[in-house]
Every structure is written in structure tokens, then in C-alpha cells.
C-alpha positions in Angstrom: 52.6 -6.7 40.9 49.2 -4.7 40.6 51.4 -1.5 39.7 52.8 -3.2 37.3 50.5 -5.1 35.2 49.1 -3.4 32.0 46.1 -1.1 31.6 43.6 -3.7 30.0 44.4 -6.5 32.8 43.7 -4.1 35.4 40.8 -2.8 34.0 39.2 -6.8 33.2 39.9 -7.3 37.0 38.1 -5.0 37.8 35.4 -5.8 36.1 35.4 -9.5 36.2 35.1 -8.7 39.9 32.1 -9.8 42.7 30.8 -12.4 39.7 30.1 -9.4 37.2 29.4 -10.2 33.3 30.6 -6.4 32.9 33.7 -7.3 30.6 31.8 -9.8 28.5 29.6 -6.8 27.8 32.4 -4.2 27.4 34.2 -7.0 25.0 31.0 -7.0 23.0 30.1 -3.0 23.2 31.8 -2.5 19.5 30.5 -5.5 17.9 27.0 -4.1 18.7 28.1 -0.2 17.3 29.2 -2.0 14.5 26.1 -3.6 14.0 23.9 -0.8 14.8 25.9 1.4 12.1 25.8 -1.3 9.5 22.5 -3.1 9.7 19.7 -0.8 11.9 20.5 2.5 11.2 20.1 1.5 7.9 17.2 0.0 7.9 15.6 2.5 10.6 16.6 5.1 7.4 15.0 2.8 4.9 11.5 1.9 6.6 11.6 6.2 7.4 12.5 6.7 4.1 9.1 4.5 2.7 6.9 6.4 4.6 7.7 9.6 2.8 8.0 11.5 -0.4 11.1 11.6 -1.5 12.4 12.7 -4.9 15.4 14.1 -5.4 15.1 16.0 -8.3 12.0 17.7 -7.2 13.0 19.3 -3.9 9.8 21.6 -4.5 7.8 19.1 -2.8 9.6 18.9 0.2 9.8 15.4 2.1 6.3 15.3 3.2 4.9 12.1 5.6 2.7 10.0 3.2 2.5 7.1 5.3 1.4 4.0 3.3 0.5 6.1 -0.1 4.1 4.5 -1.2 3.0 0.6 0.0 -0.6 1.4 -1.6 0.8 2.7 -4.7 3.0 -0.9 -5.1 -0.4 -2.5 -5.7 -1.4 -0.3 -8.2 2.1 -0.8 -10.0 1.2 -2.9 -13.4 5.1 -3.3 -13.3 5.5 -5.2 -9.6 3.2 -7.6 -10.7 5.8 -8.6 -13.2 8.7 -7.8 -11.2 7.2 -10.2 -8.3 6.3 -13.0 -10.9 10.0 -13.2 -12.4 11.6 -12.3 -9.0 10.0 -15.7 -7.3 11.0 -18.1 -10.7 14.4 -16.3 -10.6 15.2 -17.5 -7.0 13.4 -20.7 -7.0 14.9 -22.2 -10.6 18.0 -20.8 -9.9 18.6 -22.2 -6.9 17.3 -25.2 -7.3 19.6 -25.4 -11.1 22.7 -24.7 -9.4 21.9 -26.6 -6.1 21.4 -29.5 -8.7 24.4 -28.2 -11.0 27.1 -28.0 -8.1 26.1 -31.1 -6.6 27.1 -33.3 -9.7 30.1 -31.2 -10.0 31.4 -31.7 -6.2 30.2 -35.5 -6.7 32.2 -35.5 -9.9 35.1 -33.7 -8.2 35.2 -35.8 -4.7 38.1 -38.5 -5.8 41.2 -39.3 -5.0 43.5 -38.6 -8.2 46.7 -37.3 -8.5 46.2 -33.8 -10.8 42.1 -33.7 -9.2 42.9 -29.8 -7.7 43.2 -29.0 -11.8 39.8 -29.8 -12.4 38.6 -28.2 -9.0 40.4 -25.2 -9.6 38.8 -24.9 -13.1 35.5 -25.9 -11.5 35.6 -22.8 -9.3 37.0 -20.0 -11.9 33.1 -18.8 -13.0 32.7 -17.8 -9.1 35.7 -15.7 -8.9 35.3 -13.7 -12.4 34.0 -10.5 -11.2 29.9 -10.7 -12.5 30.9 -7.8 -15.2 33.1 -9.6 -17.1 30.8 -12.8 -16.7 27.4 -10.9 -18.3 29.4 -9.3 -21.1 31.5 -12.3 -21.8 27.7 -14.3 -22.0 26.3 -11.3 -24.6 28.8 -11.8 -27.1 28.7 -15.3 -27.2 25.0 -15.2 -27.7 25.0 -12.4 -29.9 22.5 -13.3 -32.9 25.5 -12.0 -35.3 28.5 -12.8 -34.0 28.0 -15.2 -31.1 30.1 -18.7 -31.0 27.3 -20.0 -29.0 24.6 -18.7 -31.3 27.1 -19.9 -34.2 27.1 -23.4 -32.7 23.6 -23.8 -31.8 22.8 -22.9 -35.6 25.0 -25.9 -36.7 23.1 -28.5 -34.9 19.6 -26.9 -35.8 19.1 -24.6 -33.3 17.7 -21.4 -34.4 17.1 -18.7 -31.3 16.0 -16.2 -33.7 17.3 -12.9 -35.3 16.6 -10.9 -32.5 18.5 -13.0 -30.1 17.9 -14.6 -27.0 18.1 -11.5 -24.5 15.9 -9.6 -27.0 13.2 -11.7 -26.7 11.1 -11.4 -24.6 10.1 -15.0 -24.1 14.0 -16.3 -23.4 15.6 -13.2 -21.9 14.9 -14.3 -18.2 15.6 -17.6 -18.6 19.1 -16.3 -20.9 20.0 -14.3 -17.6 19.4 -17.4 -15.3 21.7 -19.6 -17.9 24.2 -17.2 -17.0 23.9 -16.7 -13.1 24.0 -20.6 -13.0 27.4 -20.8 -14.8 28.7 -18.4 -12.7 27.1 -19.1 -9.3 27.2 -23.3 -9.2 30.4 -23.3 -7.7 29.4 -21.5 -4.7 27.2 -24.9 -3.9 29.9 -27.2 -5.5 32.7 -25.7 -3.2 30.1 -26.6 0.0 28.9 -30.2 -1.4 32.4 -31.2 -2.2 33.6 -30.1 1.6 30.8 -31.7 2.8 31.0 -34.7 0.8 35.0 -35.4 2.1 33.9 -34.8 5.4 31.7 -38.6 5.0 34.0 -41.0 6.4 34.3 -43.8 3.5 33.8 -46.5 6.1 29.8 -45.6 6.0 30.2 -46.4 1.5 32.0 -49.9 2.7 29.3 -50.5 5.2 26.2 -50.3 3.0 27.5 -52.0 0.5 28.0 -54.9 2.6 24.2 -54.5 3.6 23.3 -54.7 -0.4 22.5 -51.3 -0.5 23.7 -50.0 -4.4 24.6 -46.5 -5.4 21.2 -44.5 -5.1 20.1 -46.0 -2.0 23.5 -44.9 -0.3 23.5 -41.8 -1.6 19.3 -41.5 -0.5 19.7 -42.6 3.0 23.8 -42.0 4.3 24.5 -39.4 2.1 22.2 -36.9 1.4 20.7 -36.9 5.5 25.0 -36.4 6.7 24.4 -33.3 3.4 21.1 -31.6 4.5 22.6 -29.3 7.0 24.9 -27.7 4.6 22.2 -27.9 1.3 20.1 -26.1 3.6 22.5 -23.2 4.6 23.7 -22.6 0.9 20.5 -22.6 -0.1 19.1 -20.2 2.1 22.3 -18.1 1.2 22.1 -18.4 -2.4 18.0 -17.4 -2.2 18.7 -14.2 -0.4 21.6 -13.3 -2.6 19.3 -14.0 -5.8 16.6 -11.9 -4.2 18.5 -9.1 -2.7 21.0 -8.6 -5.9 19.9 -7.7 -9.5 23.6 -7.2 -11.0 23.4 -9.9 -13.7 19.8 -8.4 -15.1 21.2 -5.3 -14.6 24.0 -6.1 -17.0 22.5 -8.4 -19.1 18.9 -7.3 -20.0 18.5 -3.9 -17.5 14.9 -5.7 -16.9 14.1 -6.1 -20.9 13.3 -6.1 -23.5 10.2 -3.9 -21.9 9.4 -5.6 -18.5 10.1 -9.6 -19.5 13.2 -9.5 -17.0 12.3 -7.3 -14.5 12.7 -8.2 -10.7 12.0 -6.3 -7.5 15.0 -5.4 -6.4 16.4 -3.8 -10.1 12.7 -2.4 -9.6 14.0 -0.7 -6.4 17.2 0.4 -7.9 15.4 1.8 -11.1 13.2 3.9 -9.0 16.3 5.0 -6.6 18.9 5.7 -9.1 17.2 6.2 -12.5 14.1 8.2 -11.3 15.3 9.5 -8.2 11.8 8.5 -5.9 13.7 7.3 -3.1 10.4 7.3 -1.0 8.7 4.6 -3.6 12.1 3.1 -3.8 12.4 2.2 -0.1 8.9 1.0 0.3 9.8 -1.9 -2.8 13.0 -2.8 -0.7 11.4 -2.7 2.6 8.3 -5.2 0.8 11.1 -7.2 -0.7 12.9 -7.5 2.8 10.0 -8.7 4.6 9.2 -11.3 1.7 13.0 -12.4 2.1 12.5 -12.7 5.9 9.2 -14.8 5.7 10.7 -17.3 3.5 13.9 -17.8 5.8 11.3 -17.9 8.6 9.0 -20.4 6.7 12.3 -22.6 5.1 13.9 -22.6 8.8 10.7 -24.1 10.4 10.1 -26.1 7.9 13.8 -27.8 8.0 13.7 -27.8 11.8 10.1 -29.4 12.0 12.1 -32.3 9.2 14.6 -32.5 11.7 12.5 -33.5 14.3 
């Protein structure tokens, strides 16, 4: 029977054998290259990378160890003062918009009618149109010339100026968040709305027999059975607002001058428009530990709730 039985059982015999955790470890052994390859490699590279000069299109100055000269030279930056100022009302108004946004959307879309997956289905297009199409489809509809949403805000009396709203540098940021939200409130409608069917409707019967009305059972059943998943999408959507800067990048490329700019189009600037990968690295590796203190803050602070 031992002759006979195939390579991998032999081998998981073996060393499942005298109580040994050796195959849980040899099960996990490529999981862990994969992560080391993917995550810390990476970020070994990035953290090296800050600590040197780097410029690729002046390989006359070698790649010399600067140490903190790159972190140092962040503070002196008149342009990361900005780029942290925006980057902080980018994440927080924008996820709390589309937190706000998806929620009436998956309340609006959690009933039982016949031809409801036609409404969900449209409800969820903006999250699957690739973020291209979404930031040039937004600029010429808000083009000051040609725009249909320019053209309609001028018919009830709203005039956003010759120059257009992601010319000006007073609107642009908040242009680019109008867009972001109408192509990112799905992602929190598609996890309100799951969560939302998961409530069992006997709770709604319940509290309505104890008086309570609408608000109230949506303040003290609802909302508590909600929080775990508000607070993963949340932390989710932060990160992915922090870490990507595709929609400026299409939309404004941090303009007009630097009303729109955010750290990490900042990073990517400096990377792949200036070629300082050194200075480059050092902004992302800032960034990264800004992005970890607020998941470390936002997790203790939900757990301590929790409690």
C-alpha cells in the first residue's frame, strides 16, 4: 500500500510524523516567497532607495548614501506642504462623501421588487468603467465651452466661470473629488447593501412593536449589525485614496499650478517626470508610514468602541 500511494501523500506522512507542524510549514513555504517578492523586497528596495541619490538622468553622480538629506529636504519642499494639505481633505471628504453616497444607494436598493437587479446593476456601472474613461468622460462634460453639465448648470444660474472648474484653482480639487465619488460610491454601496440583506427582517418587526420609528432602528439595530463592514470599506477606500493619484493624474495632473496636488502624484512626479528616484522613495516611504499610523490609530480606536 506504502509503494503504492502517490509522491505528495508519502511525503505529508512523513512529515505529519512524531506530532511535527513540518507540513503546515512546507504548505505555507510559497505563500511566504510570494509575499516576500511582492511586498518586502519591495519595500526593503524603497526605504534603500530613500536613503540615497538617485537620478537617473544624471548617472554622473553616482548613487551616493545621503541618509536623511532626502527626509530633510521634504520639509523644505514649499510643494509637500500643499500636497499633504490636499492629500488629508482628499481622503477624509471623499471617504466620508461616498461612505454617505453608497449608503443611501444600498438603502435605496435593499427591496424586494421584481426588476430591482436593473437598478443595482446600473448602480454599480461607475465602479467598473476603467478610471480613464471616467476622468475624460467628466472633462468634457464640464468643459467651460462645450460641456452638457456646464451647459446645464448655466440654465439654472450657475455660472462656474470661463476658465472652468478644473482650471481654477479654487474648484479643481474639489472637481476631481466630484468625480472619484461618482465612480467610487459603489464600492461602499455593493458592501452596505450585502450587509444590509444580511439583517434578518424579524429585528425591523421587533422594534416596531417596541415603538421605535425609522431613525431609531436604523441608530441602534442597524447601523451597530453595519459597523464592522463601514469600518473595513472605509479603511480600504482611505488607503486606496492615499496610495493612488490616477484620477488627479488624469484630470488636473496636480493643477492648475499646485491647487490639486497630493503626495503620492508628488512621488510619481518626482519618479517618472524628474527621474529623482532617491527623493521619490523618501515621499512614498513618508506617505506609507502616515497610511500605517492612521490604520493603526482608526483600528484602536474602533476596537477600544467595541469594547
Amino acid at each position: 500500500m506504502t509503494a503504492t500511494s502517490p509522491p505528495l501523500s508519502r511525503l505529508k506522512r512523513r512529515l505529519t510524523s512524531n506530532g511535527s507542524n513540518a507540513w503546515a510549514w512546507f504548505l505555507l513555504v510559497p505563500s511566504l516567497l510570494l509575499v516576500a517578492g511582492i511586498i518586502v523586497y519591495p519595500l526593503i528596495m524603497g526605504v534603500s532607495l530613500s536613503l540615497h541619490t538617485v537620478v537617473l538622468n544624471r548617472p554622473d553622480l553616482g548613487r551616493p548614501f545621503v541618509g536623511l538629506d532626502n527626509y530633510i529636504a521634504m520639509f523644505r519642499d514649499p510643494v509637500m506642504g500643499t500636497a499633504l494639505r490636499n492629500t488629508v481633505v482628499y481622503v477624509v471628504v471623499g471617504v466620508v462623501l461616498q461612505l454617505i453616497v453608497g449608503l443611501i444607494a444600498a438603502a435605496l436598493l435593499n427591496r424586494k421588487r421584481r426588476h430591482i437587479w436593473v437598478a443595482r446593476t446600473v448602480v454599480m456601472l461607475p465602479w467598473f468603467l476603467p478610471p480613464i474613461a471616467a476622468a475624460y468622460m467628466f472633462a468634457f462634460m464640464i468643459d467651460p465651452r462645450y460641456g452638457v453639465l456646464t451647459k446645464l448648470l448655466g440654465a439654472i444660474g450657475i455660472d462656474i466661470g470661463g476658465q472652468g472648474i478644473l482650471a481654477d484653482p479654487q474648484l479643481a480639487l474639489w472637481g476631481a473629488m466630484a468625480v472619484e465619488l461618482w465612480r467610487s460610491y459603489p464600492f461602499f454601496a455593493l458592501f452596505l447593501l450585502a450587509g444590509l440583506q444580511g439583517i434578518p427582517g424579524d429585528l425591523a418587526e421587533a422594534s416596531s412593536l417596541d415603538g421605535a420609528n425609522g431613525w431609531q432602528h436604523f441608530r441602534f439595530i442597524v447601523w451597530p449589525l453595519l459597523r464592522p463592514i463601514v469600518f473595513i470599506s472605509t479603511i480600504l477606500e482611505a488607503i486606496r485614496l492615499a496610495a493612488s493619484p490616477v484620477m488627479i493624474l488624469l484630470l488636473t495632473n496636480g493643477g492648475p499650478g499646485d491647487s490639486t496636488q497630493v503626495l503620492s502624484l508628488y512621488a510619481f512626479q518626482q519618479a517618472y517626470q524628474r527621474f529623482d528616484f532617491g527623493y521619490a522613495s523618501a515621499i512614498s516611504v513618508a506617505l506609507l508610514v502616515m497610511v500605517v499610523g492612521f490604520a493603526i490609530v482608526y483600528v484602536r480606536a474602533n476596537s477600544a468602541r467595541e469594547k
